[in-house]
C-alpha angles and dihedrals in degrees: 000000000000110000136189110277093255127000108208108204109213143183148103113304124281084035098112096255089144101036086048101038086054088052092049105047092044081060099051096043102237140114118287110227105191101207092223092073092062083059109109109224095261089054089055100050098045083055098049086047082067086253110140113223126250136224093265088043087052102039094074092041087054098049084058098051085045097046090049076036082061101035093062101040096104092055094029125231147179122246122174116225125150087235081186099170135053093240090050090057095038085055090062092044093068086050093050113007102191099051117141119219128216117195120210102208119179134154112274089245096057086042095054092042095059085043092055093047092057125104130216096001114144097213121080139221089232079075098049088088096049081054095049090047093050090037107117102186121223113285116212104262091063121097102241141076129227112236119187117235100220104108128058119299086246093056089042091054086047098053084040091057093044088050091048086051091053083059099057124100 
């Protein structure tokens, strides 16, 4: 199966970006990138403090994921970022201008929920709503497709990939 060069999974958190973006990856065959990684450690306190980040606070997070983004366009791979506005995606985009995204949606309940139930995460369910208010979903042309979370992840990497193969020439 050809692929785009990198599928970003995005979403607000709780979403799966991470369960999904491992399957994923593991199908295709290509390196998993988790977006929190890209965090620098201030980003990552004011956020456990329950702070949401600002635009200044994300610009230099989302150079890094654009510039992995970049880096593996040739080979292709999956990173997870929330990707949440427009700008934000379109930021990647100049660092890899073929990525695909594909866009985690749930119902706030189900998001919070899963949320509630992990463990060690340092971000909390009191943001969730702050995510869902900033969330500017896919427009359509954007290369990406929305896929809802409710059923299992298997299920979710299976309609993802499906969705990657209608893409193929």
């Amino acid at each position: 199966m050809q692929t785009p060069q990198v599928v970003v999974v995005m979403g607000v958190s709780g979403t799966g970006k991470t369960t999904v973006g491992e399957r994923l990856a593991a199908e295709l065959g290509v390196p998993y990138a988790e977006a929190d990684d890209f965090h620098p450690p201030a980003n990552i306190a004011k956020m456990s403090a329950g702070v949401p980040l600002d635009d200044d606070d994300r610009w230099p997070w989302l150079d890094a994921i654009g510039a992995w983004a970049h880096e593996h366009t040739a080979g292709g791979g999956v990173v997870s970022c929330s990707a949440l506005k427009r700008a934000y995606r379109d930021r990647l985009r100049a660092a890899a201008p073929d990525v695909f995204f594909l866009h985690l949606t749930g119902d706030r309940d189900q998001i919070a929920a899963r949320m509630e139930a992990r463990k060690g995460h340092f971000f909390t369910s009191k943001m969730l709503d702050s995510q869902l208010a900033t969330l500017e979903p896919l427009q359509p042309d954007e290369n990406g497709v929305a896929v809802d979370i409710t059923p299992e992840p298997e299920t979710v990497t299976e309609r993802a990939v499906a969705a990657l193969r209608r893409l193929e020439p």
